[in-house]
mmCIF file of the N, C-alpha and C atoms, coordinates in Angstrom:
data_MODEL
# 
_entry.id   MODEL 
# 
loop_
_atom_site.group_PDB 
_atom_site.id 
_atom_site.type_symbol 
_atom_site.label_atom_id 
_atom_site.label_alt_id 
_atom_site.label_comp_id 
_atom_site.label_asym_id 
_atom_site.label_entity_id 
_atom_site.label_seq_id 
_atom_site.pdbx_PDB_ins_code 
_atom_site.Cartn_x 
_atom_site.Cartn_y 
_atom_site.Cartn_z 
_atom_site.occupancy 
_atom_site.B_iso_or_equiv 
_atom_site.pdbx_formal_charge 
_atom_site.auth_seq_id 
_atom_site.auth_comp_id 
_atom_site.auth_asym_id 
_atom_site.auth_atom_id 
_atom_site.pdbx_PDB_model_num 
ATOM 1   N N  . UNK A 1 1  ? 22.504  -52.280 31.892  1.00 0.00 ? 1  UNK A N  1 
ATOM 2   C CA . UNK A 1 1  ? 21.664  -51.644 30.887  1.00 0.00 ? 1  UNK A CA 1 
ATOM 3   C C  . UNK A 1 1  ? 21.207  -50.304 31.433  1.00 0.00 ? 1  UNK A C  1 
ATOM 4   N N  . UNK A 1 2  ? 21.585  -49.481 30.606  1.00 0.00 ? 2  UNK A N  1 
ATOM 5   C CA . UNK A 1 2  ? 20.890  -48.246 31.143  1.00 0.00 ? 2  UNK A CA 1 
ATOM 6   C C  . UNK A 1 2  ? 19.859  -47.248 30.406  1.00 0.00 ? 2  UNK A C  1 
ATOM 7   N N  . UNK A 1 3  ? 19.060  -47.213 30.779  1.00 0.00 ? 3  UNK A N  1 
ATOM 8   C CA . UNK A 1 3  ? 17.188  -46.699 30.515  1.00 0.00 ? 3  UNK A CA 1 
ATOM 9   C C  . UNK A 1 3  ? 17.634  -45.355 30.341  1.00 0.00 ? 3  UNK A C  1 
ATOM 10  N N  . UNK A 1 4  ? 17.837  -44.573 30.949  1.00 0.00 ? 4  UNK A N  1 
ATOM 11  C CA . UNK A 1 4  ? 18.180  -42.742 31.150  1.00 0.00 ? 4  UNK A CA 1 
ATOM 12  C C  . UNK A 1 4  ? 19.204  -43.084 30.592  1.00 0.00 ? 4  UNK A C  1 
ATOM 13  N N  . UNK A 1 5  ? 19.000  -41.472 29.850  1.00 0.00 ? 5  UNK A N  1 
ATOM 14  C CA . UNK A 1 5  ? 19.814  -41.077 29.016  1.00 0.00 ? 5  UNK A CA 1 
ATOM 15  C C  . UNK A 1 5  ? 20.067  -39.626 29.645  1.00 0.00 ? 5  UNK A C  1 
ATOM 16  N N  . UNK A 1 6  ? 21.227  -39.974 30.158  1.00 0.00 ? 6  UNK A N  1 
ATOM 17  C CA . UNK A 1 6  ? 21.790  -38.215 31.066  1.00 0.00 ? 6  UNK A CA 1 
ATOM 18  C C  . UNK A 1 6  ? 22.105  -36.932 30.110  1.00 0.00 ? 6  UNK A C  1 
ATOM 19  N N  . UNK A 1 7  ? 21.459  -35.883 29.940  1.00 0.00 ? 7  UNK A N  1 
ATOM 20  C CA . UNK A 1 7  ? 21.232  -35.043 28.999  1.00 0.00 ? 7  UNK A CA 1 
ATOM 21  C C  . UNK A 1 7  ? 21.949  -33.895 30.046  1.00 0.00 ? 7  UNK A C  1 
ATOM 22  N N  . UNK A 1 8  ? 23.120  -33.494 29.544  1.00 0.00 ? 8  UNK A N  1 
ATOM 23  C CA . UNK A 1 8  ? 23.158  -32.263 30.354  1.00 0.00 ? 8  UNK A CA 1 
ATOM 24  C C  . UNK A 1 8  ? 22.981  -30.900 29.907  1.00 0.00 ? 8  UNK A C  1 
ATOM 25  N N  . UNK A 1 9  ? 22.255  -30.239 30.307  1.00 0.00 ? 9  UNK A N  1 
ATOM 26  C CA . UNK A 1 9  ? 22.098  -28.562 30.243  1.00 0.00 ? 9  UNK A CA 1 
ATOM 27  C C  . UNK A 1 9  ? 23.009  -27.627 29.868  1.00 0.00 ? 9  UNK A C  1 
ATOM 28  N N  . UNK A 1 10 ? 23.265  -27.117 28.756  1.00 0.00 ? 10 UNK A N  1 
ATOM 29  C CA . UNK A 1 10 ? 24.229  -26.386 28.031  1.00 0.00 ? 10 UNK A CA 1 
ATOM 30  C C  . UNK A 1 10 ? 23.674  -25.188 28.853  1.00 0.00 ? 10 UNK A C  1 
ATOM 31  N N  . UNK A 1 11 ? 24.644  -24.367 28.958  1.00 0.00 ? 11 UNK A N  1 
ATOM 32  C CA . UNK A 1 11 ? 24.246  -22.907 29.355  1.00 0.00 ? 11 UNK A CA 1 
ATOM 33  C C  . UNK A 1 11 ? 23.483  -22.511 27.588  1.00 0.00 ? 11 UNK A C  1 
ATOM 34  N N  . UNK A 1 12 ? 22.530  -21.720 28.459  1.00 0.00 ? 12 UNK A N  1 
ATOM 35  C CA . UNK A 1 12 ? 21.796  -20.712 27.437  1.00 0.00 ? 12 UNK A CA 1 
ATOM 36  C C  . UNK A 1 12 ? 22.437  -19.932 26.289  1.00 0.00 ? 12 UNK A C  1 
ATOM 37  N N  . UNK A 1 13 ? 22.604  -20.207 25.476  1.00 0.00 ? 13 UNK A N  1 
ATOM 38  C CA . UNK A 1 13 ? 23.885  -19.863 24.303  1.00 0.00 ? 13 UNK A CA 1 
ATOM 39  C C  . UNK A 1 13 ? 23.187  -18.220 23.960  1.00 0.00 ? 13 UNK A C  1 
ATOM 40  N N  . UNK A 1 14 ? 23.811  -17.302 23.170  1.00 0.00 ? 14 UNK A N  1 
ATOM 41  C CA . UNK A 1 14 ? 23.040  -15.599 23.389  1.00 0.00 ? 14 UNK A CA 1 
ATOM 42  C C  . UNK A 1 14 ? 22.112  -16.287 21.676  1.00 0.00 ? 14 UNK A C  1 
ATOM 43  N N  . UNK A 1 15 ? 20.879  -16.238 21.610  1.00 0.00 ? 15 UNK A N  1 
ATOM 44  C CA . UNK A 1 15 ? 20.098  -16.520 20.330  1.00 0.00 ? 15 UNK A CA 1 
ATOM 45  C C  . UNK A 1 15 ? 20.428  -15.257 19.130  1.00 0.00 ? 15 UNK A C  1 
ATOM 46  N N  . UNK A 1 16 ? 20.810  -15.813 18.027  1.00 0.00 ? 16 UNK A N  1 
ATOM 47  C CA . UNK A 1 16 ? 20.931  -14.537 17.253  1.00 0.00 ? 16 UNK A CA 1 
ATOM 48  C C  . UNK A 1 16 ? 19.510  -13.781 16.853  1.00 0.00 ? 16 UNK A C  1 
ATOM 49  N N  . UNK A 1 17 ? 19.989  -12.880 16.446  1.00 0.00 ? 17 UNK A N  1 
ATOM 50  C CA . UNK A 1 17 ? 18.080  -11.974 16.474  1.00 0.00 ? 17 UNK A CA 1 
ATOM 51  C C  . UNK A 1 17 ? 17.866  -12.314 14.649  1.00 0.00 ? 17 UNK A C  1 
ATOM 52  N N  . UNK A 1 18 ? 16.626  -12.690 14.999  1.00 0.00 ? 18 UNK A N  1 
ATOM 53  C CA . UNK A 1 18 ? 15.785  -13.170 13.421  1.00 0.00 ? 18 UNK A CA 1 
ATOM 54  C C  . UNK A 1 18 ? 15.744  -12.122 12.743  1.00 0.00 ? 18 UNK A C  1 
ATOM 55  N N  . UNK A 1 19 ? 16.777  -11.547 12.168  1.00 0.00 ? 19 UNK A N  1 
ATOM 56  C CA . UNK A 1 19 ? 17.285  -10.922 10.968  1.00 0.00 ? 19 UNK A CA 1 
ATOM 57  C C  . UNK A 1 19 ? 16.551  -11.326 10.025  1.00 0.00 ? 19 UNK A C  1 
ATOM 58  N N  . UNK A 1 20 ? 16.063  -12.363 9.382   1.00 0.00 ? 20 UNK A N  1 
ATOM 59  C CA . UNK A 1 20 ? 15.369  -12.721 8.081   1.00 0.00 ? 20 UNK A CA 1 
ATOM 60  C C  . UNK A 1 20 ? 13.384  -12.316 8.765   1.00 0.00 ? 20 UNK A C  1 
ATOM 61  N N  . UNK A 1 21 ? 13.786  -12.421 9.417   1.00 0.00 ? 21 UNK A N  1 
ATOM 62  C CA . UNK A 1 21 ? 11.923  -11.720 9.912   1.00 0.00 ? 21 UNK A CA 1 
ATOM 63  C C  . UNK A 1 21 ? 12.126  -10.272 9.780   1.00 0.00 ? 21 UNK A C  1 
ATOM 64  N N  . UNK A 1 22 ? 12.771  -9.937  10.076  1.00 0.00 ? 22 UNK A N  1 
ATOM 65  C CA . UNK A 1 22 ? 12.823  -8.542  10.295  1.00 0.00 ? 22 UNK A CA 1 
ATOM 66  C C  . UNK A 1 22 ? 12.946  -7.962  8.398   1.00 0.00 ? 22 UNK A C  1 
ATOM 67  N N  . UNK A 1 23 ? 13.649  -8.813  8.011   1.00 0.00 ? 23 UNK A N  1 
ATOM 68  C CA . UNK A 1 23 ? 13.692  -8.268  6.838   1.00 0.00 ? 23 UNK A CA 1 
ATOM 69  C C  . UNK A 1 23 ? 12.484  -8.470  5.676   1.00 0.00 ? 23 UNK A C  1 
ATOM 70  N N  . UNK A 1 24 ? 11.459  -9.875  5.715   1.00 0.00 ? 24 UNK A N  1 
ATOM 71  C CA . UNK A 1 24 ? 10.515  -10.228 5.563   1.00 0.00 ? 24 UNK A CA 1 
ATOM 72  C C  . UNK A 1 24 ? 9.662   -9.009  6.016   1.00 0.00 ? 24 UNK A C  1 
ATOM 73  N N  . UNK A 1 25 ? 9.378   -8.347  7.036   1.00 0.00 ? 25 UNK A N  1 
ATOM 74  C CA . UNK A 1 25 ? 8.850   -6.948  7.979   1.00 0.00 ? 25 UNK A CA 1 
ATOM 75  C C  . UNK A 1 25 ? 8.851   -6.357  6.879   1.00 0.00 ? 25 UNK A C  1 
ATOM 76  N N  . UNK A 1 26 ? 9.964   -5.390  6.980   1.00 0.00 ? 26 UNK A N  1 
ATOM 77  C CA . UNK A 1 26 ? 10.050  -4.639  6.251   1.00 0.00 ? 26 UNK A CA 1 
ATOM 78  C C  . UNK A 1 26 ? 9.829   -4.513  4.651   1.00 0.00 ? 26 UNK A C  1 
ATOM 79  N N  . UNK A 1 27 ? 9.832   -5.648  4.041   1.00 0.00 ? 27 UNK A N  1 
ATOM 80  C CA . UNK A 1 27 ? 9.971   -6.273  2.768   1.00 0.00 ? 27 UNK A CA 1 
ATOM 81  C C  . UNK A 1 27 ? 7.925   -5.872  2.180   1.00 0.00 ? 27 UNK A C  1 
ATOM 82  N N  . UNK A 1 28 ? 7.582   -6.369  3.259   1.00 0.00 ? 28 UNK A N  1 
ATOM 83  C CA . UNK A 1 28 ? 6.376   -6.168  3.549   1.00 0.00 ? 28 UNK A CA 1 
ATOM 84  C C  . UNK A 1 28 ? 5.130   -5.012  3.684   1.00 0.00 ? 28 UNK A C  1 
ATOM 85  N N  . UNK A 1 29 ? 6.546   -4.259  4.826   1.00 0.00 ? 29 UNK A N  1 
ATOM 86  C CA . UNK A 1 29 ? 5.729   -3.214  4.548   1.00 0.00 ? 29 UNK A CA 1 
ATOM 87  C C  . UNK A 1 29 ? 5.957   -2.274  3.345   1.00 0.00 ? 29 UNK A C  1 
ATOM 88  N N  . UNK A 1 30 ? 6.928   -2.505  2.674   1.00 0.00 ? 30 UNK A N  1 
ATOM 89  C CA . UNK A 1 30 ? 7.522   -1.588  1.426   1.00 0.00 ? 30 UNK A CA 1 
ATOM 90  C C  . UNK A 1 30 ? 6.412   -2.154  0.781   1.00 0.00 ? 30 UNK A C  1 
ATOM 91  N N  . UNK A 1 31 ? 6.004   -3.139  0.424   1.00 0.00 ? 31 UNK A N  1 
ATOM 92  C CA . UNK A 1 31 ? 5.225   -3.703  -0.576  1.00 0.00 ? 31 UNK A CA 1 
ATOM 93  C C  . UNK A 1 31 ? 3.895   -2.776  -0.354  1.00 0.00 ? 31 UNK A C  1 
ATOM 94  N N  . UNK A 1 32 ? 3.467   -3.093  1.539   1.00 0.00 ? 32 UNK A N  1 
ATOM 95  C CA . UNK A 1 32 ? 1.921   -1.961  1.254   1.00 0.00 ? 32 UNK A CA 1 
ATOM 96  C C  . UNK A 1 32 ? 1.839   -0.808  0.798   1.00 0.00 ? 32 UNK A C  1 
ATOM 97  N N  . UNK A 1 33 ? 3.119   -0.031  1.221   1.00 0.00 ? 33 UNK A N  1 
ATOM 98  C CA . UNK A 1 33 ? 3.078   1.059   0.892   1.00 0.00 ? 33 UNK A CA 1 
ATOM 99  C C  . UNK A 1 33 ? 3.315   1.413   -0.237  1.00 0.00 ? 33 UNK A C  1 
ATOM 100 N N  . UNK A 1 34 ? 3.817   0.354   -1.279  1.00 0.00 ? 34 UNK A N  1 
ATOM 101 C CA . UNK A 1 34 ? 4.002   0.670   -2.631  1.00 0.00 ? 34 UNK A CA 1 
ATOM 102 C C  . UNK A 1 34 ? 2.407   0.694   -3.319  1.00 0.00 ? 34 UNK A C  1 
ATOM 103 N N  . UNK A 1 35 ? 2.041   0.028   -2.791  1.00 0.00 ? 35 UNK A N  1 
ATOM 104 C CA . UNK A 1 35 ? 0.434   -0.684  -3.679  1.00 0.00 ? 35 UNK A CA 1 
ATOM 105 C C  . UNK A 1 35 ? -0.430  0.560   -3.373  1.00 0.00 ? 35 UNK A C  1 
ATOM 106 N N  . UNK A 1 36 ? -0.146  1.261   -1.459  1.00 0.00 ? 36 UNK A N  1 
ATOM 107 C CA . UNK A 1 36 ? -1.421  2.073   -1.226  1.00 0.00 ? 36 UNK A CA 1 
ATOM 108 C C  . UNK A 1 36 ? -0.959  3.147   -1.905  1.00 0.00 ? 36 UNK A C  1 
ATOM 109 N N  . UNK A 1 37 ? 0.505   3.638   -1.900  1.00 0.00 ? 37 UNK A N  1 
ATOM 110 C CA . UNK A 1 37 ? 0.493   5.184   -3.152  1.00 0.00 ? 37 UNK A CA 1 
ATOM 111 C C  . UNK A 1 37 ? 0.106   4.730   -4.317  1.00 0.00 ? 37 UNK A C  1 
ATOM 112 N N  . UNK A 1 38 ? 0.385   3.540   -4.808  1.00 0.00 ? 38 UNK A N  1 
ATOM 113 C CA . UNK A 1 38 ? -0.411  3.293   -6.350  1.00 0.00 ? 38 UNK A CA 1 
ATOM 114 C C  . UNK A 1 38 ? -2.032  3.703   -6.524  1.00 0.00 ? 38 UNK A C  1 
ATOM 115 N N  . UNK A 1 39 ? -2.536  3.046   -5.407  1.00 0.00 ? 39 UNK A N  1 
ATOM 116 C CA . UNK A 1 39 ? -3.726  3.001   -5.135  1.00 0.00 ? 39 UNK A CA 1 
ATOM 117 C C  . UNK A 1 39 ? -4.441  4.695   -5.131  1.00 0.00 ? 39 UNK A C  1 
ATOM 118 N N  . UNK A 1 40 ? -3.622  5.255   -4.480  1.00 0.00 ? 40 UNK A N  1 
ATOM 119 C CA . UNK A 1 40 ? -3.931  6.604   -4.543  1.00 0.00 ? 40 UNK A CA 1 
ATOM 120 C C  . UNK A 1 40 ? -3.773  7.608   -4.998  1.00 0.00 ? 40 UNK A C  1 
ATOM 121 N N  . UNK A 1 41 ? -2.534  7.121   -5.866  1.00 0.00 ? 41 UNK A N  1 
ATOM 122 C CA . UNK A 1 41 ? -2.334  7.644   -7.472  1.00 0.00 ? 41 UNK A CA 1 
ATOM 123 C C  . UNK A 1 41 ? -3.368  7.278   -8.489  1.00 0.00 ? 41 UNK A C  1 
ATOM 124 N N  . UNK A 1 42 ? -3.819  6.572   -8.470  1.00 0.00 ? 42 UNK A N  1 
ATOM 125 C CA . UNK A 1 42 ? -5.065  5.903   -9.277  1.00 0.00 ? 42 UNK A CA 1 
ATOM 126 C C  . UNK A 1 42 ? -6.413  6.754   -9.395  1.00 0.00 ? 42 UNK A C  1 
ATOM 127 N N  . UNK A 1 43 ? -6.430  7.053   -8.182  1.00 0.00 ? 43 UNK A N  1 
ATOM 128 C CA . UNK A 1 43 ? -7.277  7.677   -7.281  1.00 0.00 ? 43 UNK A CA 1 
ATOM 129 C C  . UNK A 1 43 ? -7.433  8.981   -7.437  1.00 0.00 ? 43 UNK A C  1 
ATOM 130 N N  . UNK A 1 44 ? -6.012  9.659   -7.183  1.00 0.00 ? 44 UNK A N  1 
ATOM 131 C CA . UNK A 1 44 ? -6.056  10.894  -7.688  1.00 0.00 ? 44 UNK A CA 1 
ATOM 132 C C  . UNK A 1 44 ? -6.209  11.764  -9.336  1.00 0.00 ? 44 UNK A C  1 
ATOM 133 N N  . UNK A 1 45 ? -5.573  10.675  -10.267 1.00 0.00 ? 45 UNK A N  1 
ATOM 134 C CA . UNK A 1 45 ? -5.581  10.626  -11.442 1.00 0.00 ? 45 UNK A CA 1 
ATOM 135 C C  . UNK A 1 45 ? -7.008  10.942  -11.949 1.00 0.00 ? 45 UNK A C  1 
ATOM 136 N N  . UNK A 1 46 ? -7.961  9.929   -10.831 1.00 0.00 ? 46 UNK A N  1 
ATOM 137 C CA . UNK A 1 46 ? -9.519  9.489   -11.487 1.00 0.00 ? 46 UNK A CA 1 
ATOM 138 C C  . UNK A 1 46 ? -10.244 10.933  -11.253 1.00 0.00 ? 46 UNK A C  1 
ATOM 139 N N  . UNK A 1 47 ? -9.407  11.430  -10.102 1.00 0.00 ? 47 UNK A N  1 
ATOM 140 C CA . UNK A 1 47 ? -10.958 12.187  -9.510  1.00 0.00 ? 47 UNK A CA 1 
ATOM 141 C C  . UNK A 1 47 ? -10.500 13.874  -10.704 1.00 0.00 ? 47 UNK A C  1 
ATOM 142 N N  . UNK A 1 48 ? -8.722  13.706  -11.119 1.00 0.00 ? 48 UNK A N  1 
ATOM 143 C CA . UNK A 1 48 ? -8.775  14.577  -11.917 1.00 0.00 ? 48 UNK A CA 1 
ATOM 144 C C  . UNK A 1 48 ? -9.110  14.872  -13.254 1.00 0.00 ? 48 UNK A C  1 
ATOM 145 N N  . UNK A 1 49 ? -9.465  13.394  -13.782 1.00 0.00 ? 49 UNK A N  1 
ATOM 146 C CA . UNK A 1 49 ? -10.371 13.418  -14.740 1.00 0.00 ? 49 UNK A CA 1 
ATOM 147 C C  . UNK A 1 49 ? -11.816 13.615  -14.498 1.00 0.00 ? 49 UNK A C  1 
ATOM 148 N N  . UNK A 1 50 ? -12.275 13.126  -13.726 1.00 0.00 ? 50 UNK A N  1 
ATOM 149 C CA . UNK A 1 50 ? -13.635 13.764  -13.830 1.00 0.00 ? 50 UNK A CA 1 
ATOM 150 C C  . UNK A 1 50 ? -14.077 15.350  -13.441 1.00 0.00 ? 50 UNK A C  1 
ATOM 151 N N  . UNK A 1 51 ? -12.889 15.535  -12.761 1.00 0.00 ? 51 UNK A N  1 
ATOM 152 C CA . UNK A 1 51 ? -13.133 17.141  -12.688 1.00 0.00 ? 51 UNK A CA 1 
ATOM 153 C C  . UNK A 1 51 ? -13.259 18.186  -13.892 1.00 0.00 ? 51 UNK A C  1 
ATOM 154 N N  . UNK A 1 52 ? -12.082 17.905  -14.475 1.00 0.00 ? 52 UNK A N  1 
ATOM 155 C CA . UNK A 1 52 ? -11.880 18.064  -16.049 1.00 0.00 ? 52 UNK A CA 1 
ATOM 156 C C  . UNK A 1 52 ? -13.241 18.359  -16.920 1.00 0.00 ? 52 UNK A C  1 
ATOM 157 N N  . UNK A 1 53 ? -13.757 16.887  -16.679 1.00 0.00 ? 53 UNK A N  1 
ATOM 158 C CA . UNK A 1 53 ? -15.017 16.167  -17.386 1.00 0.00 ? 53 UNK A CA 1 
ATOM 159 C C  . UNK A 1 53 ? -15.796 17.032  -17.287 1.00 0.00 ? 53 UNK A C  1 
ATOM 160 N N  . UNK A 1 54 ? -15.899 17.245  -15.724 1.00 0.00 ? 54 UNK A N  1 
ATOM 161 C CA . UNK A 1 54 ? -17.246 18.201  -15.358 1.00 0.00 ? 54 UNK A CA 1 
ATOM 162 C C  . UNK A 1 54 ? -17.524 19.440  -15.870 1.00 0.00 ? 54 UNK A C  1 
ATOM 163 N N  . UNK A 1 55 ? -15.844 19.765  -15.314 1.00 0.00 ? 55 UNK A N  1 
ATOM 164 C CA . UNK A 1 55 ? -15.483 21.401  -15.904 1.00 0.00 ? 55 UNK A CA 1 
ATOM 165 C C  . UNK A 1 55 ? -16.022 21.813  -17.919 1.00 0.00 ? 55 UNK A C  1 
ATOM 166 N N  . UNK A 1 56 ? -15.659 20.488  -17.834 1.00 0.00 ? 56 UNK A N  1 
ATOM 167 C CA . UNK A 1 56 ? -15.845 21.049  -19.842 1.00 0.00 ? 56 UNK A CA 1 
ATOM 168 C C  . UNK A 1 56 ? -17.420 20.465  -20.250 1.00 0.00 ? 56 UNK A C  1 
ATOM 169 N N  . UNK A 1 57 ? -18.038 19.647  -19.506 1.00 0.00 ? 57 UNK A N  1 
ATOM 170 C CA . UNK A 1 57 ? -19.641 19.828  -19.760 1.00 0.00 ? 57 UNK A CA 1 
ATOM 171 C C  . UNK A 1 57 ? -20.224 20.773  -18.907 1.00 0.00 ? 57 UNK A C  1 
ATOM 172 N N  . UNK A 1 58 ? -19.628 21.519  -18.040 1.00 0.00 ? 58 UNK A N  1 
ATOM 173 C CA . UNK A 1 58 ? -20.415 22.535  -17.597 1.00 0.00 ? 58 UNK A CA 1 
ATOM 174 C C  . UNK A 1 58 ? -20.166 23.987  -18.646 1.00 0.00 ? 58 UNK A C  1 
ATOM 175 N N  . UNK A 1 59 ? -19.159 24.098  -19.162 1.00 0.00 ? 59 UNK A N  1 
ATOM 176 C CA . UNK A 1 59 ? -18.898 24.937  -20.231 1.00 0.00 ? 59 UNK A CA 1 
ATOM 177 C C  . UNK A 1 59 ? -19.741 24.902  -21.406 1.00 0.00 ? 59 UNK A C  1 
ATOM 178 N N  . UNK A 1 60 ? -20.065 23.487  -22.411 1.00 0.00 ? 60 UNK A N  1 
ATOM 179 C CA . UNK A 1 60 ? -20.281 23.137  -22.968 1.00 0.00 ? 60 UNK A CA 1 
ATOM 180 C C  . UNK A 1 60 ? -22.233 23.649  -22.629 1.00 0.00 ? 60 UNK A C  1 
ATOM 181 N N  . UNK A 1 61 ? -22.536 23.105  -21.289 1.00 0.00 ? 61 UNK A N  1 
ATOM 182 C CA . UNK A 1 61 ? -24.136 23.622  -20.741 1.00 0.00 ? 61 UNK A CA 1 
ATOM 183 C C  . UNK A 1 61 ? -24.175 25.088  -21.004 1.00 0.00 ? 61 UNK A C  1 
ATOM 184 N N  . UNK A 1 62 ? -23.452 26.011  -20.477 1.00 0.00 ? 62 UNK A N  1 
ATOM 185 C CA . UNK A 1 62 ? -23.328 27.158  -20.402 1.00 0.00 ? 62 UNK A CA 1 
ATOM 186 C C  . UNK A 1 62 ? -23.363 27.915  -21.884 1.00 0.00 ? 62 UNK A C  1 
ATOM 187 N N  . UNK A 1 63 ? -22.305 27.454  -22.616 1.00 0.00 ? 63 UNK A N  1 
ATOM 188 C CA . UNK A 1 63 ? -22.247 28.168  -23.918 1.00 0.00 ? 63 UNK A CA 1 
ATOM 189 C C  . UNK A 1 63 ? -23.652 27.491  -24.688 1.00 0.00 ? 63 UNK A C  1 
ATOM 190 N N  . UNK A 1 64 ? -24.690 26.779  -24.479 1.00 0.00 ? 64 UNK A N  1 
ATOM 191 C CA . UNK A 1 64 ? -25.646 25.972  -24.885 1.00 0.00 ? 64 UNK A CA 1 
ATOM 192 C C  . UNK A 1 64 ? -26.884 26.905  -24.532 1.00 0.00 ? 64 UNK A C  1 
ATOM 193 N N  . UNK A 1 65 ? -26.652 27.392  -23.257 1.00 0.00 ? 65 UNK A N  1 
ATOM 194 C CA . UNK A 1 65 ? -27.694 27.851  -22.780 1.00 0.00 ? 65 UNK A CA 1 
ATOM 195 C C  . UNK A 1 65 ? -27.648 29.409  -23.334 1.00 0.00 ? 65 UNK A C  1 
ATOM 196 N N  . UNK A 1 66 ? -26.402 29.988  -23.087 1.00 0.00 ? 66 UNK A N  1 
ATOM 197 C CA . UNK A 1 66 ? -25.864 31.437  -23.803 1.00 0.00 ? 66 UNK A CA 1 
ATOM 198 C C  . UNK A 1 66 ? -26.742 31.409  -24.929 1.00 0.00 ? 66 UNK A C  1 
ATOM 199 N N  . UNK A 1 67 ? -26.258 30.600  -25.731 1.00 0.00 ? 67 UNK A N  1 
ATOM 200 C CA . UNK A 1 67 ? -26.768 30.637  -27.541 1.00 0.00 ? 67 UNK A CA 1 
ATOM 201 C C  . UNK A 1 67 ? -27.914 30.294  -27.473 1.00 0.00 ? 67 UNK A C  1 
ATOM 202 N N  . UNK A 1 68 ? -29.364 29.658  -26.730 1.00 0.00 ? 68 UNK A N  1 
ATOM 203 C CA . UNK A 1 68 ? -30.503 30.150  -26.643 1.00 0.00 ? 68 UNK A CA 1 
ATOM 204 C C  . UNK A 1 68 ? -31.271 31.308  -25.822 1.00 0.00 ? 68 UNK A C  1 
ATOM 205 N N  . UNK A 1 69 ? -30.475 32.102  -25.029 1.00 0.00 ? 69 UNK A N  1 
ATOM 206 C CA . UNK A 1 69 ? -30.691 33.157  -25.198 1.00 0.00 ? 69 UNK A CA 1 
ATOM 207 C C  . UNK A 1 69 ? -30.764 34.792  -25.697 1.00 0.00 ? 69 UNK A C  1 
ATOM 208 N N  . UNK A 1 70 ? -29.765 33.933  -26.491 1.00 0.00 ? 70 UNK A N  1 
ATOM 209 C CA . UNK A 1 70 ? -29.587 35.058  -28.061 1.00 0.00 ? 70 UNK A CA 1 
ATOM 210 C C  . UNK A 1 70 ? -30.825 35.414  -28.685 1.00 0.00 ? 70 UNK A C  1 
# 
């Protein structure tokens, strides 16, 4: 009867490189970087509307104030 079980040691075979991580990586980071230019397209969009905004109630003050000093 024999208890041990003789296991022998394969040489170290070359591991293939985790190609699907790497691509998951990258997959990944395309995704942040898609969301943060969205994000800052959003962003930029906003701040050019309120500039706008400002620009045409400060006109709006101005020609207000003009016509009471007529």
């Amino acid at each position: 009867m024999q208890l041990d079980h003789y296991r022998p040691t394969l040489p170290a075979a070359s591991t293939p490189r985790p190609v699907g991580r790497y691509i998951a990586l990258g997959a990944g980071a395309l995704v942040a970087v898609t969301w943060s230019m969205a994000v800052l397209t959003i962003l930029v969009v906003a701040l050019a509307i309120g500039a706008m905004s400002v620009a045409f109630l400060a006109s709006v003050l101005k020609g207000l104030i003009g016509s009471q000093k007529r």
